[in-house]
C-alpha positions as a Markdown table, in Angstrom:
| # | Residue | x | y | z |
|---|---|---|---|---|
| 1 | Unk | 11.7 | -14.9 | 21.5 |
| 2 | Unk | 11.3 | -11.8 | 19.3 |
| 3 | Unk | 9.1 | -13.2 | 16.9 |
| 4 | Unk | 6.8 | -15.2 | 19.6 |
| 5 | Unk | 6.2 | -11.4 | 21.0 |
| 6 | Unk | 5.7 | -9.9 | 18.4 |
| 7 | Unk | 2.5 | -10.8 | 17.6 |
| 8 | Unk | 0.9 | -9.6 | 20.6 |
| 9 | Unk | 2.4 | -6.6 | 20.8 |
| 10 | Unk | 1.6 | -5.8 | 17.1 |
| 11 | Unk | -2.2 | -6.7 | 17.6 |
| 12 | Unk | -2.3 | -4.6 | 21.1 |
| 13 | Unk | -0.8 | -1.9 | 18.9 |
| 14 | Unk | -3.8 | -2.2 | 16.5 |
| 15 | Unk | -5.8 | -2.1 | 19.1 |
| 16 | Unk | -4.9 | 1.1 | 20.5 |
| 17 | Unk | -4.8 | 2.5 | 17.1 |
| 18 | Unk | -8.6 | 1.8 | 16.3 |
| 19 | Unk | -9.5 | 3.1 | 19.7 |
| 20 | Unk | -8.0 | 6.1 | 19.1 |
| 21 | Unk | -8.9 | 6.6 | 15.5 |
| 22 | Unk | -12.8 | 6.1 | 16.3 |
| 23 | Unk | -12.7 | 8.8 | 19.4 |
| 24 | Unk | -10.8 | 10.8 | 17.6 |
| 25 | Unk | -11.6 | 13.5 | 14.4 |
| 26 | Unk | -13.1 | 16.8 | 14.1 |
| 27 | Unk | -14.5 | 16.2 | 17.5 |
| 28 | Unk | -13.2 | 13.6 | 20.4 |
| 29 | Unk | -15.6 | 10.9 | 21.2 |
| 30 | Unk | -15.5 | 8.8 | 24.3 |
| 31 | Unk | -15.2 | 5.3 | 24.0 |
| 32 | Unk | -18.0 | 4.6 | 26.5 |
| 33 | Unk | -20.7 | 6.9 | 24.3 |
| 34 | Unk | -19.7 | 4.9 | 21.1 |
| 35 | Unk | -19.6 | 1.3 | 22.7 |
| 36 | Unk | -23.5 | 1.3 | 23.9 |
| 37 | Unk | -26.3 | 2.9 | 23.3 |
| 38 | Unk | -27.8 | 5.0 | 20.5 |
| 39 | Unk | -27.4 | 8.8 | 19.8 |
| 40 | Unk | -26.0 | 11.0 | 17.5 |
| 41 | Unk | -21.9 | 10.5 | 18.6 |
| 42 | Unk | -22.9 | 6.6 | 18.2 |
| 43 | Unk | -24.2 | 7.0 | 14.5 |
| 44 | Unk | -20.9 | 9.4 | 13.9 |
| 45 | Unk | -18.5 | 6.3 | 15.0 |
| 46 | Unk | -19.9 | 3.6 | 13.7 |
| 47 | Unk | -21.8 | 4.5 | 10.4 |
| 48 | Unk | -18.7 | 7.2 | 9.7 |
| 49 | Unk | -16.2 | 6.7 | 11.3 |
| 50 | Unk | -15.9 | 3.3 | 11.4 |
| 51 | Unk | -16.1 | 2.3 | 7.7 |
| 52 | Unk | -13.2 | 4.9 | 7.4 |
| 53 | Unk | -11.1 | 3.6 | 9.9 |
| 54 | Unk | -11.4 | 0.3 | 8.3 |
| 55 | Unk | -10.4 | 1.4 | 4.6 |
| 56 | Unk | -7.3 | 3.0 | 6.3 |
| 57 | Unk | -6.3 | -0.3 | 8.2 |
| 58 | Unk | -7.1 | -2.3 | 4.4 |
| 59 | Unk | -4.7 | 0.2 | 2.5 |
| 60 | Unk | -2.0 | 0.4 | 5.1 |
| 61 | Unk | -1.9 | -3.9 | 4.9 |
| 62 | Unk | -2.2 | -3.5 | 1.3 |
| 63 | Unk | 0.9 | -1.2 | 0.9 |
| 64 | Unk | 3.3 | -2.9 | 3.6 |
| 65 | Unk | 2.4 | -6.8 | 1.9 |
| 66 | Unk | 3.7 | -5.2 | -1.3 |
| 67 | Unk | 6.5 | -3.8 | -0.2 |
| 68 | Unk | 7.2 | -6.7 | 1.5 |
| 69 | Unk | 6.9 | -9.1 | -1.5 |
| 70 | Unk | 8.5 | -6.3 | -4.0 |
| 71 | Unk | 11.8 | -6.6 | -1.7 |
| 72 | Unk | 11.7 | -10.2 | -1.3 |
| 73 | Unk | 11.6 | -10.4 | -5.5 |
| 74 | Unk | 13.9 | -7.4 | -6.2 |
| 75 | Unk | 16.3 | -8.2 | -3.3 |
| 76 | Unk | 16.2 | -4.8 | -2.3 |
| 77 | Unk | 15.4 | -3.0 | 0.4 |
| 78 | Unk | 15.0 | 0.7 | -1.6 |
| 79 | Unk | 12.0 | -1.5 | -3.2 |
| 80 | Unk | 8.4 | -0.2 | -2.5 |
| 81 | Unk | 5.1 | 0.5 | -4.8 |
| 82 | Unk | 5.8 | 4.2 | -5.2 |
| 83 | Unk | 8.9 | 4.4 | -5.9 |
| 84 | Unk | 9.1 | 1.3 | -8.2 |
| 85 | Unk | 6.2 | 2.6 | -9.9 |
| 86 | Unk | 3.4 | 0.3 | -9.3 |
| 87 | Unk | 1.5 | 3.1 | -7.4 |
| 88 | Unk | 2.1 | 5.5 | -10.3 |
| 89 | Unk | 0.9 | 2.7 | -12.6 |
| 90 | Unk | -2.6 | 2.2 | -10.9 |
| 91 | Unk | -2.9 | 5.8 | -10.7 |
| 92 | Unk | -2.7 | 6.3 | -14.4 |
| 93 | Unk | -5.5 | 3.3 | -14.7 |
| 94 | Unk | -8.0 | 5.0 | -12.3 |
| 95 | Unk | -7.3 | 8.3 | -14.1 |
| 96 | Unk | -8.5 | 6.5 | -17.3 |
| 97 | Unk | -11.1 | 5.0 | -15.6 |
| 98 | Unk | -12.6 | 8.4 | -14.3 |
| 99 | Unk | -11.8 | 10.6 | -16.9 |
| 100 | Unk | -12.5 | 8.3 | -20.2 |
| 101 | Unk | -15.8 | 6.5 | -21.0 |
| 102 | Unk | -15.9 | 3.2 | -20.5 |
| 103 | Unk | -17.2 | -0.2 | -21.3 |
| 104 | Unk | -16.2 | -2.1 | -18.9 |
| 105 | Unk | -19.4 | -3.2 | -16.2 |
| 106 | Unk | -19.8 | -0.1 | -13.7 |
| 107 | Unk | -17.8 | -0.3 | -10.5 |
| 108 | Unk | -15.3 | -2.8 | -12.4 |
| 109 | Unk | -13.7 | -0.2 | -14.4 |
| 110 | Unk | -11.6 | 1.7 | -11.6 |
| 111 | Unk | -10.3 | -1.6 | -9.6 |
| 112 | Unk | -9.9 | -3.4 | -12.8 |
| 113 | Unk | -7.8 | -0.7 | -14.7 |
| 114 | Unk | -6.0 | 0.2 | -11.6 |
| 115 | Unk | -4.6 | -3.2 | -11.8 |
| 116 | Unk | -3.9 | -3.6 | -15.3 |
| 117 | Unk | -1.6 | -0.6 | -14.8 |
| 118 | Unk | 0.2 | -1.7 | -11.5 |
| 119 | Unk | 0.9 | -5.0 | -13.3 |
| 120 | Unk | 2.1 | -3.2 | -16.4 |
| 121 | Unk | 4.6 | -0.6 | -14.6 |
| 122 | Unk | 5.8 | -3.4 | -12.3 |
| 123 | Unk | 6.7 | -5.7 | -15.4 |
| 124 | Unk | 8.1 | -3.1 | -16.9 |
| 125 | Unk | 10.6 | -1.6 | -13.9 |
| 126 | Unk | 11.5 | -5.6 | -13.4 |
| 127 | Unk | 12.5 | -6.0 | -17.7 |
| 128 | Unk | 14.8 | -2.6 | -17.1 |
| 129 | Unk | 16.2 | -4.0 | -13.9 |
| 130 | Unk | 17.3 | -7.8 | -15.4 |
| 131 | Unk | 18.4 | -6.0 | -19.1 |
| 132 | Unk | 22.1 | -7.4 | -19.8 |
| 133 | Unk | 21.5 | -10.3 | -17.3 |
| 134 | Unk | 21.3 | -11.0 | -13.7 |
| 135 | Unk | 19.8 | -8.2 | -11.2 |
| 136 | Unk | 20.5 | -4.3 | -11.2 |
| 137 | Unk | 19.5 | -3.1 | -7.7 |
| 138 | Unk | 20.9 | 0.4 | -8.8 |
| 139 | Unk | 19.2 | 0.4 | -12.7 |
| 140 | Unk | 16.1 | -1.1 | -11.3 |
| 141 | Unk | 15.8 | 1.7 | -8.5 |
| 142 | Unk | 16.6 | 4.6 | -11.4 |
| 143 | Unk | 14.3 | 3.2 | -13.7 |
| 144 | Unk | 11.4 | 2.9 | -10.8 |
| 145 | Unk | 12.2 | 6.9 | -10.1 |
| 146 | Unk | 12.3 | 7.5 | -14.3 |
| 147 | Unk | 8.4 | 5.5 | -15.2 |
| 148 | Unk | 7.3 | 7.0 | -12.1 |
| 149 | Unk | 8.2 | 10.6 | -13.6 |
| 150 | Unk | 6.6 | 9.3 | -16.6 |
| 151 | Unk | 3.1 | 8.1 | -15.4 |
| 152 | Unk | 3.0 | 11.2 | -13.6 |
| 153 | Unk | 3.4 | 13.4 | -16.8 |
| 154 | Unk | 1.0 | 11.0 | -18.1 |
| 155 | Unk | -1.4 | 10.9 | -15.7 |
| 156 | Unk | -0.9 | 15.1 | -15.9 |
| 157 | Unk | -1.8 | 15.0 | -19.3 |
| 158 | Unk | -4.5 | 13.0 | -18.9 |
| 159 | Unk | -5.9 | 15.5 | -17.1 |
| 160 | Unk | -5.4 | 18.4 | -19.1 |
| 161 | Unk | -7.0 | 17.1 | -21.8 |
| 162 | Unk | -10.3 | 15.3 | -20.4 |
| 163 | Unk | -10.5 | 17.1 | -17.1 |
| 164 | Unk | -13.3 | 19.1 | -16.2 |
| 165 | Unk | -15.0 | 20.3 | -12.9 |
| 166 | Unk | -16.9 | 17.0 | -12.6 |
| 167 | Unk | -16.9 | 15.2 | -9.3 |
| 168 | Unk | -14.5 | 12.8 | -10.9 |
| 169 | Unk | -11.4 | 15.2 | -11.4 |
| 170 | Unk | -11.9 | 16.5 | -7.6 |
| 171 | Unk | -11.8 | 13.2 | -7.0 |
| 172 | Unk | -8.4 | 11.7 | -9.3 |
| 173 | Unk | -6.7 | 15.4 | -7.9 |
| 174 | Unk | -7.7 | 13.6 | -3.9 |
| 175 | Unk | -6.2 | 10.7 | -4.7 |
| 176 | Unk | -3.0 | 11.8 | -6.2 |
| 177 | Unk | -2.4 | 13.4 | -2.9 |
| 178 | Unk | -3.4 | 10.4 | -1.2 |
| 179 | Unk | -6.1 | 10.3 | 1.1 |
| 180 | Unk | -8.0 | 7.0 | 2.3 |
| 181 | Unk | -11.7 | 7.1 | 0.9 |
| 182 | Unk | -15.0 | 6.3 | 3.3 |
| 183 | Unk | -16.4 | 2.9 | 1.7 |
| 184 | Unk | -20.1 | 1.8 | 1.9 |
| 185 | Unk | -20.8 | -1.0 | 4.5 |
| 186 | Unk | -20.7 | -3.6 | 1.5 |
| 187 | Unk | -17.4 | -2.5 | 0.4 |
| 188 | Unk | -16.1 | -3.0 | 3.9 |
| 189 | Unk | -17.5 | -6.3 | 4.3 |
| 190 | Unk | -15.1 | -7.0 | 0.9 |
| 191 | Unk | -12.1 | -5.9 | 2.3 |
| 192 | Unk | -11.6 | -9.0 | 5.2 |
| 193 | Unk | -11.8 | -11.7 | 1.8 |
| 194 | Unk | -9.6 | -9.5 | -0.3 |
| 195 | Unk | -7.2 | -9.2 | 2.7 |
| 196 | Unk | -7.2 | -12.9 | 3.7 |
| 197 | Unk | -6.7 | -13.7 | 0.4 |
| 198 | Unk | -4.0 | -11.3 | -0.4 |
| 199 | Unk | -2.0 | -12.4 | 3.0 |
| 200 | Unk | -2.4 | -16.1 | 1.9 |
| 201 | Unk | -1.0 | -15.9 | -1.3 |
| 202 | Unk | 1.9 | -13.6 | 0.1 |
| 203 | Unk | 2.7 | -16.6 | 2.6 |
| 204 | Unk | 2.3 | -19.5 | -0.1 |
| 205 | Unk | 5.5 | -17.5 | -1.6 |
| 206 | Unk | 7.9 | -17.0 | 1.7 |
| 207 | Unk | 9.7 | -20.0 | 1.4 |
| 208 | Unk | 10.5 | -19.1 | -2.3 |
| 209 | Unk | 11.2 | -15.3 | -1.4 |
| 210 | Unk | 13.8 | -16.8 | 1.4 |
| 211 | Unk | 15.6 | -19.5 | -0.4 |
| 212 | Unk | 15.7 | -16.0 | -3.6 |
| 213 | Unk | 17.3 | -14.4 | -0.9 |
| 214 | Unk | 20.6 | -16.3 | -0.9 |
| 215 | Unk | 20.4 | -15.9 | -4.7 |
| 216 | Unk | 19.1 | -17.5 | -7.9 |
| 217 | Unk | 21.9 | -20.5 | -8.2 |
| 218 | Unk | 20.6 | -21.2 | -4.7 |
| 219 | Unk | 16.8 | -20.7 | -5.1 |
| 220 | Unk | 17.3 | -23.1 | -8.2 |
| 221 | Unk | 19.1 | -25.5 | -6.2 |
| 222 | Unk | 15.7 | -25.5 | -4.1 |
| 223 | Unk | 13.6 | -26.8 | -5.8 |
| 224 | Unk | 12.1 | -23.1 | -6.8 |
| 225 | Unk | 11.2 | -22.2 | -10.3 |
| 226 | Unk | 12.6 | -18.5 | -10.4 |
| 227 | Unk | 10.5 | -17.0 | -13.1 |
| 228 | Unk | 7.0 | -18.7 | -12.2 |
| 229 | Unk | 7.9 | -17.3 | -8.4 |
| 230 | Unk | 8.8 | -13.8 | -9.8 |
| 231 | Unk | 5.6 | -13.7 | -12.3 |
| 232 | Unk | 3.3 | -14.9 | -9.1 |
| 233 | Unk | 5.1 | -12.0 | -6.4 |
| 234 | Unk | 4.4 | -9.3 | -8.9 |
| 235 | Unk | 1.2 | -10.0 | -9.9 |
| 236 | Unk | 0.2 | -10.8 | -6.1 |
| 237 | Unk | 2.0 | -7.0 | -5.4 |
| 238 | Unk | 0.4 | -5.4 | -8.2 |
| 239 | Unk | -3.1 | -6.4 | -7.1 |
| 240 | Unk | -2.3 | -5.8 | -3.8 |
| 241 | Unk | -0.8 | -2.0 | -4.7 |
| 242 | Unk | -4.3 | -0.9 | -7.1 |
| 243 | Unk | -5.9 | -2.0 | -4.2 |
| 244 | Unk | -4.5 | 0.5 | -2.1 |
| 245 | Unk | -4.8 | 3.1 | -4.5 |
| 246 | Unk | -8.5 | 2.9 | -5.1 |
| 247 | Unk | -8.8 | 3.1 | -1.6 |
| 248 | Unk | -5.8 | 5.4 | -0.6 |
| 249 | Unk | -4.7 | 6.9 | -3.6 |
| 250 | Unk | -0.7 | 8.1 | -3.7 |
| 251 | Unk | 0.2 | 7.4 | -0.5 |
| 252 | Unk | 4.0 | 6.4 | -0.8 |
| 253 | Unk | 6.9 | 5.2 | 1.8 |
| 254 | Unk | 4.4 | 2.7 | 3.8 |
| 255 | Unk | 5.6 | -0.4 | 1.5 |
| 256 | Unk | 9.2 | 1.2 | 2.4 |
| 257 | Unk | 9.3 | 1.8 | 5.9 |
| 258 | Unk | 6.8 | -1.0 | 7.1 |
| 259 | Unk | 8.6 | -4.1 | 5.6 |
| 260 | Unk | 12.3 | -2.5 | 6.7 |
| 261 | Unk | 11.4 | -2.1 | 10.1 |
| 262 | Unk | 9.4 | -5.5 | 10.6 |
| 263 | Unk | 12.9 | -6.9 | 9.1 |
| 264 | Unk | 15.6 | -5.7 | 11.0 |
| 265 | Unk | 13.3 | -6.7 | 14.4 |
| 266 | Unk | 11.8 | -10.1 | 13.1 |
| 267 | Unk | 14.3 | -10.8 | 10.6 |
| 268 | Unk | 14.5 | -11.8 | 7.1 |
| 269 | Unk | 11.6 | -14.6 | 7.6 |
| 270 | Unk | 9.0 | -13.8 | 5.5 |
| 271 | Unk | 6.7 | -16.4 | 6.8 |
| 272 | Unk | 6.8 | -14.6 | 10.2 |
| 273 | Unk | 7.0 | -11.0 | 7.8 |
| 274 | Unk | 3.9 | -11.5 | 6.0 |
| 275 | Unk | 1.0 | -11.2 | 9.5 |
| 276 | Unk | 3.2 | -8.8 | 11.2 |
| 277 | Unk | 3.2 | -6.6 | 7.7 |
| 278 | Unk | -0.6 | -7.0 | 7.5 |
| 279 | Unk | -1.2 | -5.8 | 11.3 |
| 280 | Unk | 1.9 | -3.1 | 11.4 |
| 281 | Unk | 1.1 | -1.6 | 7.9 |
| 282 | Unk | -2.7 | -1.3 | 8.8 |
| 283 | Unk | -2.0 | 0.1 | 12.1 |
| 284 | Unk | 0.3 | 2.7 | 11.0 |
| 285 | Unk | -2.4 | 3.7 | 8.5 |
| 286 | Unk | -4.8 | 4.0 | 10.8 |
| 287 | Unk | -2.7 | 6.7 | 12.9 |
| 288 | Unk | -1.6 | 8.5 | 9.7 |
| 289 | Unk | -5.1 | 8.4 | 8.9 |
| 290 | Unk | -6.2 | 10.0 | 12.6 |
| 291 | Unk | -3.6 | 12.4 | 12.4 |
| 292 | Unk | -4.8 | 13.3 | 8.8 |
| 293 | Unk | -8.2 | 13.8 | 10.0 |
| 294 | Unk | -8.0 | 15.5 | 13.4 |
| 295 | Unk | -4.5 | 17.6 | 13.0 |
| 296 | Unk | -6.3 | 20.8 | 11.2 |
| 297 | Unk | -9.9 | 19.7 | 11.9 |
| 298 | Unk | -12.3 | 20.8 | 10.1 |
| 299 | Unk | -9.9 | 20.7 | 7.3 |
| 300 | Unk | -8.2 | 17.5 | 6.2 |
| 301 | Unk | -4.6 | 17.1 | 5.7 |
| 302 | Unk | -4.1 | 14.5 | 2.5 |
| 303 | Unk | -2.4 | 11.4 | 3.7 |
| 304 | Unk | 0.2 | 11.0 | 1.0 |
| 305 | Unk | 1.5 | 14.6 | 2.4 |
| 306 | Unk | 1.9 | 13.0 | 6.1 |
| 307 | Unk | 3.6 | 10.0 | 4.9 |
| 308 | Unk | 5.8 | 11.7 | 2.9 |
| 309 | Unk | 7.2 | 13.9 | 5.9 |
| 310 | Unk | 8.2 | 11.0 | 7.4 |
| 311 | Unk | 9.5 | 8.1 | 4.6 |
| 312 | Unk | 11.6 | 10.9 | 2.9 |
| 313 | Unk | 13.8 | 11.1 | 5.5 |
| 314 | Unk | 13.5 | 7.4 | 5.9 |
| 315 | Unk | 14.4 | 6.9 | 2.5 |
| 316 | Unk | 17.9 | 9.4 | 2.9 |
| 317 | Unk | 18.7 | 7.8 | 5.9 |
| 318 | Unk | 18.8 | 4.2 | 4.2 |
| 319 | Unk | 20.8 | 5.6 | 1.2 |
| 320 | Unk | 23.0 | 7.2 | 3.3 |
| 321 | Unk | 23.7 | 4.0 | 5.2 |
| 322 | Unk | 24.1 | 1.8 | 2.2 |
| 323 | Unk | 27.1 | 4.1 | 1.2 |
| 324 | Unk | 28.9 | 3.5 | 4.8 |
């Protein structure tokens, strides 16, 4: 029964979400002077507002299908992009890409780099986490937290030596903050593909994430090829995770919170885990994202700082509860 409501529920709650997140800001605007007519509120809402509201929703899906598919693979539920890593890894990619020339085509650099350095940190944190044989929930957490610490240094040094006051280091210092970026009409109409394809692939993989869930003797006794299903979750999460960050920038504990929640209502389905992720993770972006906006208005509070306030206790509260 649940999971038959939950669907409605979770799209009403998207619902209310962009309602609220297009009236609100800087300065409230009714829904009935943004839903007809022309004017200056209209033009605020719908060529401002709008494409905003729709990077936050695209970022917060992003974020939650990774989490989801990073603790379906790692069998853990500490498992999310920032603390793994991943989001750390695209970071250091999109400071390259901003801060180094580059050859790659323009507007291919950021995405493409982003990606190559989710991947990277991802395959790396999984390598640490199955040295000696068979899973370390405990050495793969610790050595998330430790490349993490590293790509930040990195990324840090990065900037000390190629930073300047260019529009790109105000820029790569936004987005390690976190802080979802307004898109150009074009860009938005990319994200519904991106995100239909990125939810596809997810579900392709839930039978193999459930069956890894009672364990690789038992995946194996499936029918599921471990390894090929491991390669395909991380390089779906990675993609998924520089997504976000180009987007979002740092914006940690959505891929935690998002997926945990979604399980202990829906269960550990991730057919039925994969939509509600998509619409729960973008809705809850899209409030953090109102909240980030309208809070201190005119100023902006960054989103990573907002997120942060409330996974970090989160986060406690599951290690506290896994020592019980």
């Amino acid at each position: 029964m649940r999971a038959r409501q939950a669907m409605p529920l979770l799209a009403a709650a998207l619902l209310v979400a962009l309602v609220l997140a297009l009236s609100g800001g800087a300065a409230w605007v009714a829904p009935a002077q943004w839903l007809g007519g022309d004017g200056l509120m209209h033009d605020l809402v719908w060529v401002w507002r709008a494409p905003r509201v729709a990077a936050a929703f695209f970022v917060g899906a992003c974020l939650a299908l990774a989490g989801l598919l990073f603790q379906g693979v790692f069998r853990n539920p500490l498992a999310e992009p920032y603390l793994l890593g991943s989001a750390s890894g695209a970071a250091v990619g999109a400071a390259v890409a901003l801060l180094l020339p580059q050859w790659l085509p323009p507007g291919w650099s950021l995405p493409l780099l982003a990606f190559a350095g989710a991947w990277g940190a991802s395959w790396l944190v999984l390598a640490v986490g199955r040295a000696g044989g068979g899973w370390q929930p405990a050495r793969l957490l610790l050595a998330g937290v430790a490349l993490a610490a590293i790509l930040s240094a990195l990324r840090g040094l990065l900037l000390m030596l190629f930073g300047d006051e260019s529009t790109n280091l105000r820029a790569l210092i936004s987005w390690q903050l976190g802080g979802v970026q307004t898109p150009t009409a074009a860009q938005c109409a990319a994200f519904v593909p991106l995100l239909v394809l990125l939810a596809a692939g997810a579900r392709r993989l839930a039978f193999g994430l459930d069956a890894l869930g009672l364990g690789e003797q038992a995946a194996h006794g499936m029918g599921v090829r471990v390894p090929r299903l491991v390669a395909q979750a991380v390089l779906l999460a990675a993609l998924a995770t520089a997504l976000a960050v180009c987007w979002g920038g740092l914006i940690g504990f959505v891929g935690l919170v998002v997926p945990h929640l979604l399980r202990w209502w829906l269960g550990p389905l991730h057919g039925r885990l994969v939509p509600a992720c998509v619409l729960a993770g973008g809705t809850a972006m899209v409030l953090v994202d109102l909240i980030a906006r309208a809070a201190l208005a005119p100023s902006e509070i960054p989103a990573g700082l907002l997120t942060a306030l409330v996974g970090g206790p989160f986060f406690l509260g599951l290690l506290l509860r896994r020592r019980e």
